[in-house]
C-alpha positions in Angstrom: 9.2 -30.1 8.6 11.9 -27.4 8.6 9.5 -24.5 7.5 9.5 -22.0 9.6 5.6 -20.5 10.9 5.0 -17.2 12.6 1.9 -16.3 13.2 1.6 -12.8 14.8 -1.3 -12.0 17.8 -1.8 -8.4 17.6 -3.0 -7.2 21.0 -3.2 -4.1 22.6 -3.4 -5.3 26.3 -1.9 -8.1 28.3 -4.1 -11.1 27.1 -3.4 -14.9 27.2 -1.7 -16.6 24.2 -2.1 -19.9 22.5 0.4 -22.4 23.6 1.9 -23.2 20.3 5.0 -21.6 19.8 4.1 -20.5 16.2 2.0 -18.0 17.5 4.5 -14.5 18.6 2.1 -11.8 20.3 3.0 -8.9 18.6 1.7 -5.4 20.6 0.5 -2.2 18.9 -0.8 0.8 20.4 0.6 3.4 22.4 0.4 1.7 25.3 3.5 0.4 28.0 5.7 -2.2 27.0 4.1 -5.8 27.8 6.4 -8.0 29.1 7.5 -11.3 26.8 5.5 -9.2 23.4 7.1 -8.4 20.4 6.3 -4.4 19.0 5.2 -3.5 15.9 7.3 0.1 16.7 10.5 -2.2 16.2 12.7 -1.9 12.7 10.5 -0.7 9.5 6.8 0.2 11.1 4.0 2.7 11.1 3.0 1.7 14.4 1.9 5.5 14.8 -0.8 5.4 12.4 -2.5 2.0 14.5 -5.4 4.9 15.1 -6.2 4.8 12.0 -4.6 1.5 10.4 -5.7 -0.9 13.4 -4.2 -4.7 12.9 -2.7 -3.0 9.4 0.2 -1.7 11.4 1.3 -5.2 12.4 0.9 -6.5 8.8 3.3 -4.0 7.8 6.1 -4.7 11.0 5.6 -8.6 9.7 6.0 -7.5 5.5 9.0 -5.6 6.5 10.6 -7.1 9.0 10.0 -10.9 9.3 11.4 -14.0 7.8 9.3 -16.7 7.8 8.1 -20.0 5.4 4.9 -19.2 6.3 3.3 -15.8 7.9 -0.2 -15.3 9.9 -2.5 -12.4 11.6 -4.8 -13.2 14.1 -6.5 -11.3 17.2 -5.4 -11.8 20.7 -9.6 -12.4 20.6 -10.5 -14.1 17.6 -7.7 -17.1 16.2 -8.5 -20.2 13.8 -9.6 -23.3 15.1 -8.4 -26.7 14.6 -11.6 -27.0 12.0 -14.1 -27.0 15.0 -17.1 -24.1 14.7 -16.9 -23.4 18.5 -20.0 -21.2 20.0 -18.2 -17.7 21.7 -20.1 -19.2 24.9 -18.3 -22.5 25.4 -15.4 -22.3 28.1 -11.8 -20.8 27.6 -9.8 -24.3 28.2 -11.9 -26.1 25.4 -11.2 -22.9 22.8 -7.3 -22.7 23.8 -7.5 -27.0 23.5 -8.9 -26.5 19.7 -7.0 -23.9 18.0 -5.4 -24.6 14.7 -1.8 -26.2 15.1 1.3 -25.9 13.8 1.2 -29.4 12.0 -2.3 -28.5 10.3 -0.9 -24.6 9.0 1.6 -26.7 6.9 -0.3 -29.5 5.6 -3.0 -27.0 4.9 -0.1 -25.3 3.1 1.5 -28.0 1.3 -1.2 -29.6 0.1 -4.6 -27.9 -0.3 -4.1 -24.2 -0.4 -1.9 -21.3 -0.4 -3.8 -18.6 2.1 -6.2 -19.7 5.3 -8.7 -17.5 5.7 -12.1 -17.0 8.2 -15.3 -17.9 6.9 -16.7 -15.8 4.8 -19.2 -13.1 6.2 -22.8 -13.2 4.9 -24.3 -9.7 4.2 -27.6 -11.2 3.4 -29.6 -8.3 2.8 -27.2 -6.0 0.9 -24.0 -5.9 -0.9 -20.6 -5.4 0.5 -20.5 -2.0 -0.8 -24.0 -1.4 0.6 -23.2 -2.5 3.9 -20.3 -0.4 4.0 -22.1 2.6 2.9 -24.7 2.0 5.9 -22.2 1.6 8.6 -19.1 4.1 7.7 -19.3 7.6 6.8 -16.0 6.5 4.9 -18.1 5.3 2.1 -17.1 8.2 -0.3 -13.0 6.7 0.2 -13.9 3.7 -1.9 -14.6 5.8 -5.0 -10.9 6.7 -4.4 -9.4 3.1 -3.9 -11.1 2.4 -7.2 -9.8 5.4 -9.0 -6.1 3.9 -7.6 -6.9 0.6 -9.1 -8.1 2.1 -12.6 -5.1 4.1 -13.2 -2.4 1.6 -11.5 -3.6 -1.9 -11.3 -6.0 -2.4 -14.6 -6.7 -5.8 -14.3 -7.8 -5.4 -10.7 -10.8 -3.4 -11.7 -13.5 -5.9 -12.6 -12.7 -8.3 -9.7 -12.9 -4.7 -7.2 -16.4 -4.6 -8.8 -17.4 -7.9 -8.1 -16.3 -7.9 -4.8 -18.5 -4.6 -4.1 -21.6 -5.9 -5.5 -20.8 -9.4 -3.5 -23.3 -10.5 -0.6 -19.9 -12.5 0.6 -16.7 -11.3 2.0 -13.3 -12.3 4.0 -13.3 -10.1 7.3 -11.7 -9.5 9.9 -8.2 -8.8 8.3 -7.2 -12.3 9.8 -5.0 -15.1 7.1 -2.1 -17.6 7.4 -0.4 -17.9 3.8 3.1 -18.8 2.1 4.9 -15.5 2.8 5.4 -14.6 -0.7 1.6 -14.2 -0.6 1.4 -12.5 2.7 4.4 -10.2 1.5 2.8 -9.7 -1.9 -0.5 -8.7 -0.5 0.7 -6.5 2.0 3.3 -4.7 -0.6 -0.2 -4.1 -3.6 -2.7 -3.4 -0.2 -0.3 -0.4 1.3 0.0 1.0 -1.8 -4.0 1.5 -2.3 -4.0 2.5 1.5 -1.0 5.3 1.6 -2.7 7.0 -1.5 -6.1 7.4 0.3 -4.1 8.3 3.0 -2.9 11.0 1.0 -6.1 12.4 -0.7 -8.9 11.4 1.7 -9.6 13.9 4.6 -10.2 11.8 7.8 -10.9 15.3 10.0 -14.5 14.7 9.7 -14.7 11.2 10.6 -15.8 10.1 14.2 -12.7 7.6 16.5 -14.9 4.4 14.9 -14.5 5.7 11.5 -11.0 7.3 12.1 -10.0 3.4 11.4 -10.5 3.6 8.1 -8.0 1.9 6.7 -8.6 -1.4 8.6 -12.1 -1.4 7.9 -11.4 -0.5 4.0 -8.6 -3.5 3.0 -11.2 -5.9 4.8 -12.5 -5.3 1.2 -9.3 -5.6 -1.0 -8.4 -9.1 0.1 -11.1 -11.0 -2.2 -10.3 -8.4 -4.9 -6.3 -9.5 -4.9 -7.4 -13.1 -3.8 -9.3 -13.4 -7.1 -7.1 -11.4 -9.6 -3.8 -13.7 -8.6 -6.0 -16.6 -8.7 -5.0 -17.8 -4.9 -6.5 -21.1 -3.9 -7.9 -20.4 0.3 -9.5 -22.4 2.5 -12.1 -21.1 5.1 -11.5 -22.4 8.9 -14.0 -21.3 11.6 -12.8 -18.8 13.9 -13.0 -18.6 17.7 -13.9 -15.7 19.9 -11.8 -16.2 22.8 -13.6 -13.3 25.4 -17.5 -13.0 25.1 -18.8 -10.9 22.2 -20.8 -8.4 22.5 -23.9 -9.4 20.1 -26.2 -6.4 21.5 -24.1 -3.5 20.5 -23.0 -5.0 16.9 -27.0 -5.4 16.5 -27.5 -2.4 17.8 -24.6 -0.4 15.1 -25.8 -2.4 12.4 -29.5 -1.9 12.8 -28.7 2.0 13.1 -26.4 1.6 9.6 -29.5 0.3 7.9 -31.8 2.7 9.0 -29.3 6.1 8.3 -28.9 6.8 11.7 -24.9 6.7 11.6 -23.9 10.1 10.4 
């Protein structure tokens, strides 16, 4: 196939990459150039907002300065499988043996889909909104984003709802889509951003809640993925370094109780 695929590793450190060439590590941060990385502090960028905009600032370098058939965000920690759910304590070689390929992005592509997306998270016990609420003191920004949506995207408004009240949503911030969809998105999701940006004091907020803006278009995507009626595929993820399960427990269990303030 002559399509051309980029899918962009944000990393912030030195970290081993998948061996397909689709995948370009792109680093943001402030930190020292890494050697053989592409910069999201190169051409069009807000690389100097990545405090507060996390992965974000690499989906903007990629809207505004890339040419590719088909575009892709992953973690230098967490990348699509090959279809495989594979346990975060299995070893390294058999993760970096199973990631998705080049061949499967396409044929996903071409035939079944138009945006590859992780599995859905499971909130079980509370809404999306509810679970934001217990875990960000941000909370009060979402009345904004939907006061943005009301006014400039009207038919974006019931879906927004939905996808608050839903037990279900896409995280992470991770896809691989036609680029007219991952240009699209980005183009309707930094518009929403830059006005809370605008009229949403941050000074308060703690460094975990200082990121803001990644943590709130985790909870756009299904809203624009269900207005523009995009067909997406779920593909496990794999979490290349060990997680640490006792510390998200631990921030979770805290959100639920009140204890993050």
């Amino acid at each position: 196939s002559n399509m051309k695929t980029e899918i962009y590793v944000v990393a912030h450190k030195k970290s081993r990459m998948p061996a397909d060439c689709m995948f370009l590590p792109v680093q943001v941060g402030k930190g020292p150039d890494i050697d053989g990385f592409l910069r999201d502090n190169t051409g069009e960028n807000i690389a100097e907002k990545n405090e507060n905009y996390c992965e974000l600032t690499a989906v903007y370098w990629a809207w505004k300065n890339r040419e590719a058939d088909i575009k892709g965000l992953v973690h230098y920690r967490r990348i699509f499988t090959n279809g495989k759910r594979i346990p975060s304590w299995t070893n390294a070689e058999y993760k970096y043996k199973n990631l998705i390929t080049e061949q499967q992005v396409i044929e996903l592509l071409s035939n079944e889909c138009d945006i590859i997306l992780p599995k859905a998270h499971n909130y079980i016990t509370e809404t999306a909104y509810e679970h934001y609420k217990h875990n960000h003191d941000s909370y009060d920004a979402l009345d904004l984003v939907r006061k943005y949506i009301e006014l400039h995207f009207p038919a974006y408004v019931g879906p927004f709802d939905r996808a608050m009240q839903s037990r279900r949503s896409h995280l992470l911030n991770m896809m691989i889509a036609k680029y007219d969809i991952f240009d699209k998105y980005a183009e309707w999701m930094f518009d929403i951003l830059s006005y809370v940006e605008n009229n949403y004091s941050i000074d308060k907020l703690d460094a975990y809640d200082k990121r803001i803006f990644g943590f709130i278009s985790e909870l756009l995507l299904d809203v624009w993925i269900e207005t523009n009626h995009v067909k997406y595929r779920e593909i496990p993820v794999v979490y290349l370094e060990k997680e640490n399960y006792v510390n998200k427990y631990i921030h979770s269990l805290k959100g639920k109780m009140g204890l993050i303030k």
